[in-house]
C-alpha positions in Angstrom: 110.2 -54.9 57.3 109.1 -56.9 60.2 108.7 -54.5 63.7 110.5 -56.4 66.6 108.0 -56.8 69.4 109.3 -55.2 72.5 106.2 -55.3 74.5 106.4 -55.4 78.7 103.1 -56.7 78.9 102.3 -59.3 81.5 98.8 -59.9 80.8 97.5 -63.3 82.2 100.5 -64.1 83.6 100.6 -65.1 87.3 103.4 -64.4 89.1 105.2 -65.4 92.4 106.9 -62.4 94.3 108.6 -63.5 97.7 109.6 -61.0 100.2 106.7 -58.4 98.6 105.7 -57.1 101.8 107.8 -54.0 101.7 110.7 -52.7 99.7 112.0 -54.3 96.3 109.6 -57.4 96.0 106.4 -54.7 96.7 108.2 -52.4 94.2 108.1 -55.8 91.9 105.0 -56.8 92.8 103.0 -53.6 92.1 104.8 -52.8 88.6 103.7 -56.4 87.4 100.4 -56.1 88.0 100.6 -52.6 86.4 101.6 -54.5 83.4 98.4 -57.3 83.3 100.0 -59.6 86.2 98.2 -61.7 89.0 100.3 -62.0 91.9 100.9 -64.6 94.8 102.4 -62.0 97.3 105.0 -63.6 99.9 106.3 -62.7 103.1 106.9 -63.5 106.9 104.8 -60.2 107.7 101.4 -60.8 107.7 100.4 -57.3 108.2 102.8 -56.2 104.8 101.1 -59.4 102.8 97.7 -57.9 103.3 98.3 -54.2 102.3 100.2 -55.2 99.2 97.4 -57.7 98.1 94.9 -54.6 99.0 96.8 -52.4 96.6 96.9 -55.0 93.8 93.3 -55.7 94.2 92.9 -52.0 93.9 94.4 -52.1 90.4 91.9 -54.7 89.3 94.2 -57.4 89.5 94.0 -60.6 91.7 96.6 -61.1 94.4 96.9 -63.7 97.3 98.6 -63.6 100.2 101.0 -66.5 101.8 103.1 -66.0 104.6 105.6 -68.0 103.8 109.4 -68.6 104.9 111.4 -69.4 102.1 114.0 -71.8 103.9 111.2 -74.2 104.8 110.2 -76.1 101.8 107.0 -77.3 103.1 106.0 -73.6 103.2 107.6 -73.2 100.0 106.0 -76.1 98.4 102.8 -74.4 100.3 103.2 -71.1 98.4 103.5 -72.9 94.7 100.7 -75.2 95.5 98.1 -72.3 96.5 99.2 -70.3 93.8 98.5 -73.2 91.2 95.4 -73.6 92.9 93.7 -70.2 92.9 95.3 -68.3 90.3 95.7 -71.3 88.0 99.6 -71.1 86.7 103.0 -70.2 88.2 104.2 -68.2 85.3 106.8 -66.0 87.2 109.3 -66.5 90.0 110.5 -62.8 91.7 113.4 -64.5 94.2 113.3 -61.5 96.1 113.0 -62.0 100.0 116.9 -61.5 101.1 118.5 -60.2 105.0 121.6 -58.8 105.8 123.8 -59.3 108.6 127.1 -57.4 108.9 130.9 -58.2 110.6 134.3 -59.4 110.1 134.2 -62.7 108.9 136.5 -63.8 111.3 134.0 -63.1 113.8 130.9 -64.4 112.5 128.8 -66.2 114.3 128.0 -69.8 112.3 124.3 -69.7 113.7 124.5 -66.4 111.5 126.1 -67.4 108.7 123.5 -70.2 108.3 120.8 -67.8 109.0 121.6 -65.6 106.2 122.7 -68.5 103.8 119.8 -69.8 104.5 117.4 -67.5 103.1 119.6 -65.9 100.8 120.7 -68.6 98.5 118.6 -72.2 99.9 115.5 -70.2 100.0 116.2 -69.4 96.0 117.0 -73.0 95.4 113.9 -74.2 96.8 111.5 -71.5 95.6 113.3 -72.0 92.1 112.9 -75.8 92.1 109.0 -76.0 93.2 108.0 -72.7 91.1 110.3 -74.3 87.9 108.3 -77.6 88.5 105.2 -75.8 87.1 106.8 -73.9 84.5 108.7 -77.5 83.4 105.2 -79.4 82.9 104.1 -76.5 80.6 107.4 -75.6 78.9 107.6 -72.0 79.6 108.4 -69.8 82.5 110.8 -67.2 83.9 112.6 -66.9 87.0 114.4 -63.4 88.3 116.6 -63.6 91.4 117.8 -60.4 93.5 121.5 -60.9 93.6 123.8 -57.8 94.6 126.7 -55.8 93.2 128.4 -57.3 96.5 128.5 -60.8 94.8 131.2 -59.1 92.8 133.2 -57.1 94.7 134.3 -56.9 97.9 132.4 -54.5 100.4 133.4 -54.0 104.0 131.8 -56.2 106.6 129.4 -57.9 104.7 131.1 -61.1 104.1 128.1 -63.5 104.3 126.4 -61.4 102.3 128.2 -61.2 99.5 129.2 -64.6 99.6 125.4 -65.6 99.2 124.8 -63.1 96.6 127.7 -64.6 94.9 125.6 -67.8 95.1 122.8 -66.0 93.9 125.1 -65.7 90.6 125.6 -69.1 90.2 122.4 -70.4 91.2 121.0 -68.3 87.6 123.3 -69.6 85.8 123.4 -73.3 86.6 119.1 -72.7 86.4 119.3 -71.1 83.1 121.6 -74.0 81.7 119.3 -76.7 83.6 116.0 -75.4 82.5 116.4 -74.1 79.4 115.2 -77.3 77.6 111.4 -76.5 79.5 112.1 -73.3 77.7 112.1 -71.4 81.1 114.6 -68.8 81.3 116.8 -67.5 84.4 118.3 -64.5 85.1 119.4 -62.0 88.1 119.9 -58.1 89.0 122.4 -57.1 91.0 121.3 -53.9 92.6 123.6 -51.4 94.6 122.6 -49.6 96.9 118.9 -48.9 97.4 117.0 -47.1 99.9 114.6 -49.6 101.3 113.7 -51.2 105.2 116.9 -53.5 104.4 119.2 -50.4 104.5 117.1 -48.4 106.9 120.0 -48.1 109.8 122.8 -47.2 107.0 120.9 -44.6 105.6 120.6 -43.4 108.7 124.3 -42.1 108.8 124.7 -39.0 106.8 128.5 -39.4 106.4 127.7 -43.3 105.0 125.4 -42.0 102.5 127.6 -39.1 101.4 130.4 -41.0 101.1 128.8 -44.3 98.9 126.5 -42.1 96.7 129.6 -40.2 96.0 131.1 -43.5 93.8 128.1 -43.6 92.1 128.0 -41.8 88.5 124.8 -41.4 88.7 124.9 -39.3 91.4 122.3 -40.9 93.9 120.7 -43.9 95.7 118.5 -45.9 93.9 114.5 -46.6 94.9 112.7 -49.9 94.7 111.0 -49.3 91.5 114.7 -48.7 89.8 114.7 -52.8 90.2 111.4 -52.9 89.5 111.6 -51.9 85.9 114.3 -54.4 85.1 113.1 -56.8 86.9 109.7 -56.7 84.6 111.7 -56.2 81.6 113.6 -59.7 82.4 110.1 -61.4 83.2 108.6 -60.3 80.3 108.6 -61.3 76.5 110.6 -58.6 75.4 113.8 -60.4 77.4 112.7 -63.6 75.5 116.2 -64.2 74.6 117.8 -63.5 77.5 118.9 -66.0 80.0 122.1 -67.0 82.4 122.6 -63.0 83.1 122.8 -60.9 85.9 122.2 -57.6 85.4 123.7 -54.9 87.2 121.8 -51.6 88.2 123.9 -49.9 90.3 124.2 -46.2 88.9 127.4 -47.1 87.5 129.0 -47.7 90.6 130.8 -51.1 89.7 131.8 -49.3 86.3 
Protein backbone atom coordinates (compact mmCIF):
# COMPACT_ATOMS: atom_id res chain seq x y z
CA UNK A 1 0.00 0.00 0.00
CA UNK A 2 1.34 3.28 -1.13
CA UNK A 3 2.05 5.80 2.19
CA UNK A 4 0.60 9.32 1.27
CA UNK A 5 3.25 11.88 1.71
CA UNK A 6 2.31 14.45 4.19
CA UNK A 7 5.55 16.10 4.59
CA UNK A 8 5.77 20.14 5.74
CA UNK A 9 9.04 20.39 4.49
CA UNK A 10 10.09 23.62 2.82
CA UNK A 11 13.51 22.81 1.92
CA UNK A 12 15.00 25.02 -0.95
CA UNK A 13 12.08 26.80 -1.22
CA UNK A 14 12.32 30.70 -1.14
CA UNK A 15 9.73 32.45 0.11
CA UNK A 16 8.27 36.07 0.18
CA UNK A 17 6.71 37.06 3.70
CA UNK A 18 5.31 40.82 3.65
CA UNK A 19 4.51 42.52 6.80
CA UNK A 20 7.27 40.02 8.73
CA UNK A 21 8.58 42.55 10.92
CA UNK A 22 6.46 41.76 13.86
CA UNK A 23 3.28 39.70 14.56
CA UNK A 24 1.77 37.02 12.10
CA UNK A 25 4.11 37.52 8.98
CA UNK A 26 7.32 37.04 11.67
CA UNK A 27 5.33 34.18 13.23
CA UNK A 28 5.19 33.00 9.33
CA UNK A 29 8.43 33.86 8.56
CA UNK A 30 10.35 31.99 11.38
CA UNK A 31 8.18 28.64 11.07
CA UNK A 32 9.17 28.50 7.27
CA UNK A 33 12.58 28.68 7.71
CA UNK A 34 12.17 26.15 10.55
CA UNK A 35 10.88 23.95 7.86
CA UNK A 36 14.08 24.36 5.16
CA UNK A 37 12.81 27.93 3.78
CA UNK A 38 14.88 31.03 2.57
CA UNK A 39 13.05 34.13 3.18
CA UNK A 40 12.73 37.70 1.62
CA UNK A 41 11.44 39.37 4.86
CA UNK A 42 9.15 42.55 4.15
CA UNK A 43 8.15 45.47 5.91
CA UNK A 44 7.89 49.37 6.30
CA UNK A 45 10.03 49.01 9.66
CA UNK A 46 13.38 48.82 9.06
CA UNK A 47 14.39 48.18 12.49
CA UNK A 48 11.66 44.86 12.63
CA UNK A 49 13.26 43.79 8.99
CA UNK A 50 16.64 43.49 10.40
CA UNK A 51 15.96 41.52 13.66
CA UNK A 52 13.77 39.05 11.87
CA UNK A 53 16.49 38.48 9.10
CA UNK A 54 18.97 38.20 12.27
CA UNK A 55 16.86 35.38 13.72
CA UNK A 56 16.52 33.50 10.41
CA UNK A 57 20.14 33.76 9.79
CA UNK A 58 20.53 32.33 13.20
CA UNK A 59 18.70 29.19 12.09
CA UNK A 60 21.07 28.68 9.26
CA UNK A 61 18.88 29.87 6.80
CA UNK A 62 19.27 32.94 4.38
CA UNK A 63 16.96 35.87 4.71
CA UNK A 64 16.98 39.41 3.09
CA UNK A 65 15.53 42.33 4.09
CA UNK A 66 13.26 44.90 1.85
CA UNK A 67 11.46 47.66 3.18
CA UNK A 68 8.90 47.65 1.08
CA UNK A 69 5.22 49.24 0.91
CA UNK A 70 3.03 46.95 -0.66
CA UNK A 71 0.62 49.67 -2.39
CA UNK A 72 3.48 50.93 -4.43
CA UNK A 73 4.23 48.58 -7.19
CA UNK A 74 7.59 49.88 -7.94
CA UNK A 75 8.53 48.80 -4.46
CA UNK A 76 6.63 45.74 -5.00
CA UNK A 77 8.10 44.92 -8.19
CA UNK A 78 11.47 45.95 -6.06
CA UNK A 79 10.89 43.24 -3.55
CA UNK A 80 10.25 40.29 -6.35
CA UNK A 81 13.11 41.50 -8.31
CA UNK A 82 15.72 41.37 -5.33
CA UNK A 83 14.36 38.29 -4.16
CA UNK A 84 14.88 36.54 -7.70
CA UNK A 85 18.10 38.03 -7.64
CA UNK A 86 19.78 36.85 -4.44
CA UNK A 87 17.92 34.02 -3.38
CA UNK A 88 17.35 32.75 -6.89
CA UNK A 89 13.41 31.84 -7.06
CA UNK A 90 10.07 33.27 -5.62
CA UNK A 91 8.64 30.00 -4.63
CA UNK A 92 6.21 31.35 -1.91
CA UNK A 93 3.99 34.44 -1.52
CA UNK A 94 2.90 35.05 2.56
CA UNK A 95 0.26 38.23 1.71
CA UNK A 96 0.50 39.09 5.14
CA UNK A 97 1.12 42.95 5.85
CA UNK A 98 -2.62 44.20 6.72
CA UNK A 99 -3.85 47.66 9.19
CA UNK A 100 -6.94 48.29 10.80
CA UNK A 101 -8.82 51.26 11.10
CA UNK A 102 -12.09 51.34 13.09
CA UNK A 103 -15.74 53.50 12.98
CA UNK A 104 -19.17 53.64 11.66
CA UNK A 105 -19.12 53.50 8.16
CA UNK A 106 -21.23 56.31 7.93
CA UNK A 107 -18.48 58.25 9.23
CA UNK A 108 -15.53 57.16 7.61
CA UNK A 109 -13.26 59.21 6.38
CA UNK A 110 -12.58 58.30 2.26
CA UNK A 111 -8.80 59.27 2.73
CA UNK A 112 -9.19 56.18 5.28
CA UNK A 113 -11.05 53.95 3.46
CA UNK A 114 -8.52 54.20 0.65
CA UNK A 115 -5.74 53.87 3.08
CA UNK A 116 -6.86 50.63 4.36
CA UNK A 117 -8.12 49.30 0.92
CA UNK A 118 -5.11 50.16 -0.18
CA UNK A 119 -2.92 47.94 1.63
CA UNK A 120 -5.29 45.47 2.48
CA UNK A 121 -6.56 44.17 -0.77
CA UNK A 122 -4.37 46.39 -3.83
CA UNK A 123 -1.24 45.59 -1.93
CA UNK A 124 -2.32 41.63 -2.31
CA UNK A 125 -3.15 42.18 -5.96
CA UNK A 126 0.12 43.55 -6.78
CA UNK A 127 2.35 41.45 -4.52
CA UNK A 128 0.20 38.42 -6.05
CA UNK A 129 0.69 39.49 -9.64
CA UNK A 130 4.67 40.24 -9.60
CA UNK A 131 5.45 37.20 -7.10
CA UNK A 132 2.84 34.78 -9.55
CA UNK A 133 4.91 36.17 -12.60
CA UNK A 134 7.84 34.03 -11.33
CA UNK A 135 6.06 31.20 -10.23
CA UNK A 136 4.11 31.38 -13.93
CA UNK A 137 7.52 31.11 -15.96
CA UNK A 138 8.41 28.01 -13.90
CA UNK A 139 4.97 26.37 -13.45
CA UNK A 140 4.78 25.96 -9.82
CA UNK A 141 4.25 28.16 -6.91
CA UNK A 142 1.88 29.00 -3.93
CA UNK A 143 0.44 32.02 -2.65
CA UNK A 144 -1.28 32.34 1.12
CA UNK A 145 -3.18 35.52 1.79
CA UNK A 146 -4.26 36.69 5.53
CA UNK A 147 -7.95 37.26 5.19
CA UNK A 148 -10.09 37.50 8.46
CA UNK A 149 -13.18 35.88 9.97
CA UNK A 150 -14.56 39.62 9.54
CA UNK A 151 -14.79 39.01 5.69
CA UNK A 152 -17.66 36.83 6.82
CA UNK A 153 -19.49 38.21 9.31
CA UNK A 154 -20.31 41.36 10.44
CA UNK A 155 -18.23 42.85 13.47
CA UNK A 156 -18.92 46.22 15.01
CA UNK A 157 -16.99 49.17 13.64
CA UNK A 158 -14.84 47.67 11.43
CA UNK A 159 -16.54 48.16 8.24
CA UNK A 160 -13.49 48.80 5.99
CA UNK A 161 -11.95 46.16 7.32
CA UNK A 162 -14.03 43.62 6.70
CA UNK A 163 -14.96 44.79 3.52
CA UNK A 164 -11.22 44.30 2.41
CA UNK A 165 -10.91 41.10 4.01
CA UNK A 166 -13.96 40.15 2.14
CA UNK A 167 -11.75 41.10 -0.93
CA UNK A 168 -9.16 39.18 0.35
CA UNK A 169 -11.69 36.22 -0.29
CA UNK A 170 -12.25 36.86 -3.59
CA UNK A 171 -8.89 37.86 -4.65
CA UNK A 172 -7.90 33.75 -3.71
CA UNK A 173 -10.30 32.55 -5.42
CA UNK A 174 -10.35 34.52 -8.75
CA UNK A 175 -6.08 33.74 -8.31
CA UNK A 176 -6.54 30.11 -7.71
CA UNK A 177 -9.01 29.81 -10.88
CA UNK A 178 -6.52 32.24 -12.90
CA UNK A 179 -3.30 30.50 -12.08
CA UNK A 180 -4.03 27.21 -11.74
CA UNK A 181 -2.91 26.38 -15.40
CA UNK A 182 0.98 27.57 -14.13
CA UNK A 183 0.08 24.98 -11.61
CA UNK A 184 0.44 27.68 -8.72
CA UNK A 185 -2.12 27.27 -6.16
CA UNK A 186 -4.00 30.06 -3.92
CA UNK A 187 -5.43 30.02 -0.84
CA UNK A 188 -6.27 32.22 2.46
CA UNK A 189 -6.78 31.98 6.49
CA UNK A 190 -9.09 33.73 8.03
CA UNK A 191 -7.91 34.27 11.52
CA UNK A 192 -10.01 35.61 14.59
CA UNK A 193 -8.78 37.21 16.93
CA UNK A 194 -5.11 37.07 17.72
CA UNK A 195 -2.99 38.78 20.13
CA UNK A 196 -0.47 40.61 18.14
CA UNK A 197 0.82 44.70 17.70
CA UNK A 198 -2.44 44.94 15.37
CA UNK A 199 -4.69 44.30 18.31
CA UNK A 200 -2.44 45.83 20.98
CA UNK A 201 -5.06 48.73 22.17
CA UNK A 202 -8.15 46.14 22.24
CA UNK A 203 -6.39 43.83 24.25
CA UNK A 204 -5.81 46.35 26.28
CA UNK A 205 -9.45 46.45 27.67
CA UNK A 206 -10.15 43.66 30.02
CA UNK A 207 -13.94 43.71 29.55
CA UNK A 208 -13.25 43.45 25.46
CA UNK A 209 -11.20 40.49 25.92
CA UNK A 210 -13.47 38.75 28.38
CA UNK A 211 -16.30 39.30 26.53
CA UNK A 212 -14.80 38.06 22.74
CA UNK A 213 -12.80 35.14 24.09
CA UNK A 214 -15.97 34.15 25.81
CA UNK A 215 -17.63 33.23 22.00
CA UNK A 216 -14.74 31.27 21.38
CA UNK A 217 -15.02 27.37 22.06
CA UNK A 218 -11.78 27.11 22.34
CA UNK A 219 -11.65 29.12 25.22
CA UNK A 220 -8.84 31.76 24.35
CA UNK A 221 -7.13 34.19 21.97
CA UNK A 222 -5.00 32.87 19.56
CA UNK A 223 -1.00 33.68 19.07
CA UNK A 224 0.85 34.28 15.83
CA UNK A 225 2.28 30.91 15.45
CA UNK A 226 -1.58 29.43 15.60
CA UNK A 227 -1.49 31.07 11.74
CA UNK A 228 1.68 30.14 11.45
CA UNK A 229 1.13 26.43 11.33
CA UNK A 230 -1.58 26.61 8.74
CA UNK A 231 -0.15 29.00 6.91
CA UNK A 232 2.95 26.40 6.26
CA UNK A 233 0.67 23.61 5.93
CA UNK A 234 -1.11 25.60 2.87
CA UNK A 235 2.50 26.57 1.40
CA UNK A 236 3.68 23.28 1.54
CA UNK A 237 3.35 20.00 -0.54
CA UNK A 238 1.24 18.31 1.72
CA UNK A 239 -1.73 21.01 0.72
CA UNK A 240 -0.72 20.11 -2.89
CA UNK A 241 -4.37 19.75 -3.74
CA UNK A 242 -5.64 22.37 -2.14
CA UNK A 243 -6.48 25.68 -3.82
CA UNK A 244 -9.51 28.46 -3.97
CA UNK A 245 -9.99 27.99 0.01
CA UNK A 246 -9.90 30.09 2.94
CA UNK A 247 -9.40 28.55 5.84
CA UNK A 248 -10.73 29.62 9.02
CA UNK A 249 -8.76 29.42 12.40
CA UNK A 250 -10.69 31.14 14.78
CA UNK A 251 -11.13 28.70 17.80
CA UNK A 252 -14.42 27.95 16.60
CA UNK A 253 -15.72 31.23 17.02
CA UNK A 254 -17.61 31.50 13.49
CA UNK A 255 -18.96 27.83 14.31
Amino acid sequence: MDIPDVSLSLEGKVAIVTGAGRGIGRAVALAMASKGANIAIADVIAPDIEKVVGEINQMGRRAIGVATDITNREQVENLVNRTVKELGTVDILVNNAGILRVGPLLELKEETWDKVMDTNLKGYFLCSQAAGRVMADKKKGSIVSLASIAGFKFIGNSAVYAISKAGVIMLTRTLAVELARYNIRANAIAPGIVQTHLMRSVFENPEWVKNRVSRIPLGRAAQPEDMAKVVVFLASDAAGYITGQTIVVDGGELA
